[in-house]
N, C-alpha and C positions, 0 to 999 in steps of 0.2 A: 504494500500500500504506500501512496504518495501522502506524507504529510502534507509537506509543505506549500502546495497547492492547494491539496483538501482543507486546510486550516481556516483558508482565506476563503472556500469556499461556501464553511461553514456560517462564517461571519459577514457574509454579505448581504446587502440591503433587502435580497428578496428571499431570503431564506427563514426558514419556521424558527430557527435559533435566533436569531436580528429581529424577529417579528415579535418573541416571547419576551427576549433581553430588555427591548423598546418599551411594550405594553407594561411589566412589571420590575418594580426593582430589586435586583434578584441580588441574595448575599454575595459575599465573593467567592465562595466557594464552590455555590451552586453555577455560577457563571461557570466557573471553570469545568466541573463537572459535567455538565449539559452537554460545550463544546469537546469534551472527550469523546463521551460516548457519542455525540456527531458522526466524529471525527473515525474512531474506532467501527461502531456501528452502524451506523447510519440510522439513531433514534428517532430523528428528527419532531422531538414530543411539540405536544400544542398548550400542552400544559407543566410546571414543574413534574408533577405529580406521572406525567406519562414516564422522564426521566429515572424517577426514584422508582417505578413500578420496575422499569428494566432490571434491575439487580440490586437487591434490597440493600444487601450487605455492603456490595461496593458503596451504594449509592454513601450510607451513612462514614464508610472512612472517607470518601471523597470530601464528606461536609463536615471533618473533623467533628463526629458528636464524641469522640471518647479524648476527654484532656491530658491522660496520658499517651496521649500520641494527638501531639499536636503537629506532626509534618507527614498524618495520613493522607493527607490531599495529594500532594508532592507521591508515598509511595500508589496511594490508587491508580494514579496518571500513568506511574511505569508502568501498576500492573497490565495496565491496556496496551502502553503505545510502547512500551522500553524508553530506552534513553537511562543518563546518566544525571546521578545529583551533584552537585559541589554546594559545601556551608561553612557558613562563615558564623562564632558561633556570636561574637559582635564585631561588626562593619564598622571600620576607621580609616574612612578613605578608601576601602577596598572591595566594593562589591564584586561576588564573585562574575566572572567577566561572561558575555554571553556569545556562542557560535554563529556567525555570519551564516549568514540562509538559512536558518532555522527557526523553528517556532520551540518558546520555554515556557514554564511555569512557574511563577516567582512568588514564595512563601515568605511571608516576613514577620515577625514577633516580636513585640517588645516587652519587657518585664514577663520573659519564661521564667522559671526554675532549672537551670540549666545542667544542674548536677555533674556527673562526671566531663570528660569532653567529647565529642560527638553529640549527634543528634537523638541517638538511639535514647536517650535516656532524662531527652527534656518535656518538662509538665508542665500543664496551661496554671497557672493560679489566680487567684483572687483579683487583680488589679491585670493579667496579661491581657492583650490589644494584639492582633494577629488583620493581614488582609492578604491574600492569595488574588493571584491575577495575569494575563498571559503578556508573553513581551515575544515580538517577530523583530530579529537584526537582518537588515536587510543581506545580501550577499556582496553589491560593492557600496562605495561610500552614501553614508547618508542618517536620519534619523532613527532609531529604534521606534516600534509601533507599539504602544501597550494598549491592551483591553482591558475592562474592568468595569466591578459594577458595587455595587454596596445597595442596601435597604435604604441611607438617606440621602444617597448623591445619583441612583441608577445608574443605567447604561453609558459608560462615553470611551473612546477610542482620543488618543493625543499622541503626539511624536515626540519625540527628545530625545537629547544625548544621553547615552551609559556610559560613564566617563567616574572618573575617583571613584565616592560612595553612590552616587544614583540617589543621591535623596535618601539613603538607608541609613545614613550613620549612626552609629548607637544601638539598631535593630540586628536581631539572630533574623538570618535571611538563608534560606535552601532555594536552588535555584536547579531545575529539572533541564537539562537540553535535551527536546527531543530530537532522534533520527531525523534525516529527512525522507527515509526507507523505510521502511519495516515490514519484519515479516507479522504474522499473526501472531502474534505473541502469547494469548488464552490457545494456543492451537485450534479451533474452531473455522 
């Protein structure tokens, strides 16, 4: 399968995902999610609810409901499309950097409990602030494309530099590159 085509194709104006994204303001999780399973399956739901019917389980690590695992969004996404993680476990100038021609996944946290180092073993608490949300680097020069959406800002698409921190500094940040290939990865 071709991501990196299909990504954009999933996100375009006349598509059931751009249509839902638009109409309601979907968490950032569930954005991301939605366009996985797109992206993967071709879900194409007219409702959130069509999305989470597809795969219960996934659906709920996709939308981090369990706070010790707060970067199941990030592992759901592999489980579907592959690709690699890189994490930074706080960003000081150095966001982890992202793959020209490729479409990513970018998990961000701030005030985890971060515990040992790696990611395997950080927890949401009390005061933690997380937003998940997709970034396309183009392949030659030019601006990164992020999506994204929240319950109180909705749907919006904006370009910019990824350059030092990206606006992360301070934040535990997993960054997903997908392939621009892949094979089936659930083998199905």
């Amino acid at each position: 399968m071709e991501i990196t085509g299909k990504g954009w194709l999933v996100i375009a104006p006349s598509s059931p995902f751009y249509e839902l994204a638009k109409k309601e303001n979907l968490p950032c999780c569930t954005l991301c999610a939605a366009w996985v399973l797109d992206v993967a399956h071709d879900v194409c739901g007219l409702t959130v609810s069509d999305y989470a019917r597809y795969n219960k389980a996934w659906w709920k690590a996709a939308n981090v409901w369990d706070r010790d695992k707060p970067w199941s969004a990030l592992e759901a996404a592999k489980e579907k499309l592959g690709g690699s993680v890189e994490y930074r476990e706080k960003v000081n100038g150095d966001a982890p950097p992202l793959t020209a021609g490729s479409w990513h996944i970018i998990q961000r946290w701030g005030r985890l409990d971060l515990n040992e180092s790696g990611l395997e073993d950080d927890q949401v608490v009390g005061n933690s602030y997380g937003h998940t949300y997709l970034a396309y680097a183009p392949a030659g020069a030019g601006d990164v494309t992020i999506v994204q959406s929240s319950i109180k800002k909705g749907y919006r698409v904006s370009t910019g530099a990824w350059e030092g921190g990206a606006g992360l500094d301070g934040l535990s940040v997993g960054v997903l590159t997908l392939p621009c290939y892949t094979e089936d990865v659930e083998g199905k």
